[in-house]
N, C-alpha and C positions, 0 to 999 in steps of 0.2 A: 812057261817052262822053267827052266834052271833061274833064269832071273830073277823070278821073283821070290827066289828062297834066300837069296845074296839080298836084295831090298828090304825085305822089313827088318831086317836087325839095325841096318842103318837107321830107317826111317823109324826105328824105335829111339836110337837115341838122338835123332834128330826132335821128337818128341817129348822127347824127357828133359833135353838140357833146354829147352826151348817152355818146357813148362816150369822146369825148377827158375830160370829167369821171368820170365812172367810172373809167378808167383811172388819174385822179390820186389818186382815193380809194381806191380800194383797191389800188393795183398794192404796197404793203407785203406785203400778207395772201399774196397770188400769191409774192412773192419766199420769202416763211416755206413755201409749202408745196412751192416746188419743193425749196428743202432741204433740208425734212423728208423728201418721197418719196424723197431720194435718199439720204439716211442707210442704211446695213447697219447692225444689231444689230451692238456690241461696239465700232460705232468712231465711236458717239455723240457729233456735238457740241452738237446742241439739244435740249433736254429736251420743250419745246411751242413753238407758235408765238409767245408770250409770250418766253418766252425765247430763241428765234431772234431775234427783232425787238432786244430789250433787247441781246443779243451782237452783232447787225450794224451797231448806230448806236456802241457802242463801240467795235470793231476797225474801222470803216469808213465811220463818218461818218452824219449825216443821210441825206445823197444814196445813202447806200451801199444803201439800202433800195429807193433808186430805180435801180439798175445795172439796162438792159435794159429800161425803160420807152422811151427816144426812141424804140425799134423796134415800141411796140405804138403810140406816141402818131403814130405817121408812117403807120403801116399799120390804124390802126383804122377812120379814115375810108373807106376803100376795103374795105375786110371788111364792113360796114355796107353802101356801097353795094353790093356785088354781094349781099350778104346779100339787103335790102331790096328788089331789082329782080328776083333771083330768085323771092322769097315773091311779089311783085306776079301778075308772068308767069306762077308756076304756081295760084296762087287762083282767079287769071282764069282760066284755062281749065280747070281743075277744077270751075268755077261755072257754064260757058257751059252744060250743059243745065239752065236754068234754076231744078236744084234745089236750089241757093245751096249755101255749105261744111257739109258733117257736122265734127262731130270727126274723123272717121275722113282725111277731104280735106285738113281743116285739116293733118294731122298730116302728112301724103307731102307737103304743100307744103314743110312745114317740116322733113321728111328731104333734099327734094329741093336747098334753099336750104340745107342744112347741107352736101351735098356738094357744092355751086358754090365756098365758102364757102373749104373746104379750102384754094383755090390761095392764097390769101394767108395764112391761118390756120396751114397747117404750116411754109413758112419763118419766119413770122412768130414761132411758138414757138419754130421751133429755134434762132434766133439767139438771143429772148430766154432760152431756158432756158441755154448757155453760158454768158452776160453774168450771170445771178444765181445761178449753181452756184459763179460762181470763188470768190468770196466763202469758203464754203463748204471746198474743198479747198483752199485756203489756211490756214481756223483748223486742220482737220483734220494739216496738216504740223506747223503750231507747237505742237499738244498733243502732251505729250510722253508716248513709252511707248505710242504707236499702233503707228507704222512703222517696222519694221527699216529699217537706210538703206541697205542694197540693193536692198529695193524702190521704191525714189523713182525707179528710172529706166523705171517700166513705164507710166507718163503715154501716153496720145492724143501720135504724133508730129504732126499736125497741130495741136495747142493746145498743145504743151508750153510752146512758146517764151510764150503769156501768163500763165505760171504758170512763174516761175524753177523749177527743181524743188531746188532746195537752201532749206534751212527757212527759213536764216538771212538770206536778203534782202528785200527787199517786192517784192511781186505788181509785174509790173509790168501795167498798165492795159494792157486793147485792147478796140477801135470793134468793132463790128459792121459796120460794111463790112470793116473787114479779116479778121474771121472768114468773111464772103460771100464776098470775093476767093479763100481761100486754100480755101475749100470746093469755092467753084465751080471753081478751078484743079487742087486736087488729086482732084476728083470729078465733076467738070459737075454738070449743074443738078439732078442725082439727090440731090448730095448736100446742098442746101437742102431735097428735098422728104425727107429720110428722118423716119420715123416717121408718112408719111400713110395707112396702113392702120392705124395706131393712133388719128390723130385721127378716120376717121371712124366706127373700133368704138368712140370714145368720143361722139361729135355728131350721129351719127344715131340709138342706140337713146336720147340725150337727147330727143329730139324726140318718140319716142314714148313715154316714159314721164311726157314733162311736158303734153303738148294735152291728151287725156281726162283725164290728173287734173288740169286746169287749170278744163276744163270742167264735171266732177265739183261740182268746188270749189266753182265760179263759181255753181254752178246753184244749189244750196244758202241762198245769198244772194240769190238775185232775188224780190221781195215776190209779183211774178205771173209765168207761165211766159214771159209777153211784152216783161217791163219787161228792163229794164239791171239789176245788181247795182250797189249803189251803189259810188262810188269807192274806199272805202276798202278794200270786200268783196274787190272784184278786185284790189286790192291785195295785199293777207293771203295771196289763194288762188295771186296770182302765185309771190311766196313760197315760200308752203311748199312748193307743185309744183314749182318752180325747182329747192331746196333737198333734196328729195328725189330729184328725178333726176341732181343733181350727187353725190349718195352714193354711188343705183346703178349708176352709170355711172366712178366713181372708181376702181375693179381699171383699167379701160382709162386713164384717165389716169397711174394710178403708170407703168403698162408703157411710153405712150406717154413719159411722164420720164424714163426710165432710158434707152429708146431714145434720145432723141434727143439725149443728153451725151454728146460726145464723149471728154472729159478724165475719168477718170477715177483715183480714191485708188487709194491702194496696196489691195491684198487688194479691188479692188471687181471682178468679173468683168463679160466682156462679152456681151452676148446677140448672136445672131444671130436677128431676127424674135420674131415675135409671140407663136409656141408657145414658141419656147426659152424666152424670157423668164418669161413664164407659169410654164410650169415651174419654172424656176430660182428666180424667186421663191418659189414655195410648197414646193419641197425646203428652201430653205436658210434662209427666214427665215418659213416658214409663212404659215397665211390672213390674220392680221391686218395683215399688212402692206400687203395691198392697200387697207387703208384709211386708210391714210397720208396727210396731206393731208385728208381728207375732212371734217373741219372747216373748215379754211381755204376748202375751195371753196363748203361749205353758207351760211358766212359771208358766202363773197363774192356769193352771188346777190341778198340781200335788198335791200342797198345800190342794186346794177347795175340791179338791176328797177326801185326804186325811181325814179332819177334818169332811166330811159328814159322811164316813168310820168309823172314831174312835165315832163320837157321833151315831150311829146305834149299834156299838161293845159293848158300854157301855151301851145302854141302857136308857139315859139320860130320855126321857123322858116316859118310862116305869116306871122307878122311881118316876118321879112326880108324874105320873098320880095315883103310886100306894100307893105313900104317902097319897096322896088328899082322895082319895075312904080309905083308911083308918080309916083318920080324919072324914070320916062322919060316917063310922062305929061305931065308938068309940063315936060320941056327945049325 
C-alpha cells in the first residue's frame, strides 16, 4: 500500500550515494581490467592488475587511474534508479498472487531490471571503456619493438585524432562528450549503444547465476527456516555469489570489451558481432583469455556489495528523506 511509495525514493538514494561511493572505490580495479581484457598475447604491456595500477599512476598520474570515472559518477545514479524502480515494478507483480517471491521470481525480476538497466549501462561503458583503454594504447606505442611504424596509421579514424599516432608526442586528452558528439555524428545513437547484445549476454545470465546461489547461501545461515540469516551471513553469501557469477559471466564481458573500443594497437584486429569475436578470440589467443579481467571483477563485487549493504544498514536515505519531510513540517 501507502509504503511502498515513501520507500523507493529513499531506497533510491540509498542507491545512488552507495553507487556514486562504490564507484570511488573501486573504479581503479575496473580501469586495470579493462586493460588487461584488452591486451593480445605478445604485445603485452601489464603483467597483473598490480602492475597495471603501479604503470598507470607512473605514466599518468594519480587521476590517471580515475580517466572515465566522471562518466560512471554522472550516470550511476540514474542506472540505479531505473535499476531499482524496475526490480520494484516487477517483484510487485510477480508477488500479486499472493504467493510472495520464489527464488526463481526473484531471479526474472532481476533479468527483467538487468535489461531496463542496459539503456544507460551500455553508453555508459562505451564511453568509459575509450576514456580508460587510451592510457593503454599510448604505453603500448612508446614500448619499443612492438609496432612496425607502418602500422601506427591503422588507429579507429574516429578516435585517432585523441591518440596522436606518432609515439613521440603526449596523448592528447579528450572529454567524453566529445567522444559522444563524434559517435553520435559519425554513427547516431547506434553507435553509443554498440556492444548491447553483449552487455546483456553478460547481466542477465548474472542475475541468474547469482539469486539461487544467493539464496542457497543465505539459507545455509539462518538459525530457523523462518528467522533472517544474520547480517554478516548475508553478507559473505552476497559475496561470494556476487563473485562467482562475475567469473561465469566474464567470457561475455572480455567480448563485450573488445567490442566496444573503438581505437585500436597496431596488430589488434577487429570483430564484427558477438560470434566473430568469440571466435576470433579463441583461435587466436585461446580459452584462457576469456578470463581475463576476471579477478578484477570477482574483486570488485565484495567491496560494491558491501557499501550497497552498509548504506541500506544505516538507513542513509531514510534519514534524508525524514529530515526533508520534517523541514516541511516544521515551515
Amino acid at each position: 500500500g501507502l509504503n511502498r511509495h515513501v520507500i523507493l525514493p529513499a531506497k533510491l538514494i540509498n542507491g545512488g550515494i552507495a553507487g556514486i561511493v562504490g564507484v570511488t572505490c573501486v573504479f581503479p580495479i575496473d580501469l586495470a581490467k579493462t586493460r588487461l581484457q584488452n591486451q593480445r598475447p605478445g604485445q603485452q604491456v601489464y603483467k597483473s592488475m598490480i602492475d597495471c595500477l603501479i604503470k598507470t599512476v607512473r605514466s599518468e598520474g594519480y587521476f590517471g587511474m580515475y580517466r572515465g570515472a566522471a562518466v560512471n559518477l554522472t550516470l550511476v545514479t540514474p542506472e540505479k534508479a531505473i535499476k531499482l524502480a524496475a526490480n520494484d515494478f516487477f517483484r510487485c507483480h510477480l508477488s500479486k498472487d499472493g504467493r510472495g517471491l520464489t527464488v526463481f521470481r526473484e531471479m526474472l525480476a532481476g533479468c527483467a531490471a538487468g535489461m531496463c538497466q542496459v539503456i544507460i549501462t551500455t553508453p555508459m561503458e562505451m564511453l568509459k571503456i575509450q576514456l580508460q583503454d587510451a592510457g593503454r594504447l599510448a604505453a603500448q606505442q612508446r614500448k619499443p619493438g612492438i609496432i612496425p611504424p607502418n602500422r601506427l596509421a591503422t588507429t579507429n579514424a574516429v578516435l585517432s585524432r585523441s591518440y596522436n599516432v606518432v609515439p613521440s608526442t603526449s596523448p592528447r586528452v579528450i572529454s567524453a562528450t566529445q567522444i559522444a558528439r563524434e559517435l553520435l555524428h559519425s554513427q547516431g545513437i547506434q553507435g553509443l549503444y554498440k556492444g548491447l547484445g553483449a552487455t546483456l549476454l553478460r547481466d542477465v545470465p548474472f542475475s541468474i547465476v547469482y539469486f539461487p546461489l544467493f539464496a542457497n547461501l543465505n539459507k545455509l545461515g539462518k538459525p530457523s527456516p523462518d528467522a533472517a540469516a544474520p547480517f554478516y551471513w548475508s553478507f559473505i553469501s552476497g559475496c561470494v555469489a556476487g563473485s562467482t557469477a562475475a567469473v561465469v559471466v566474464n567470457p561475455c564481458d572480455v567480448v563485450k570489451t573488445r567490442l566496444q573500443s573503438l581505437s585500436k594497437g597496431a596488430n589488434e584486429e577487429s570483430y564484427n558481432g558477438i560470434i566473430d569475436c568469440f571466435s576470433k578470440i579463441m583461435k587466436r589467443e585461446g580459452p584462457s583469455a576469456f578470463l581475463k579481467g576476471a579477478g578484477c571483477r570477482a574483486l570488485v563485487i565484495a567491496p560494491l556489495f558491501g557499501i550497497v549493504q552498509v548504506m541500506y544498514f544505516l538507513g542513509v536515505g531514510e534519514f534524508i528523506m525524514s529530515q526533508s519531510s520534517l523541514k516541511l513540517i516544521s515551515d
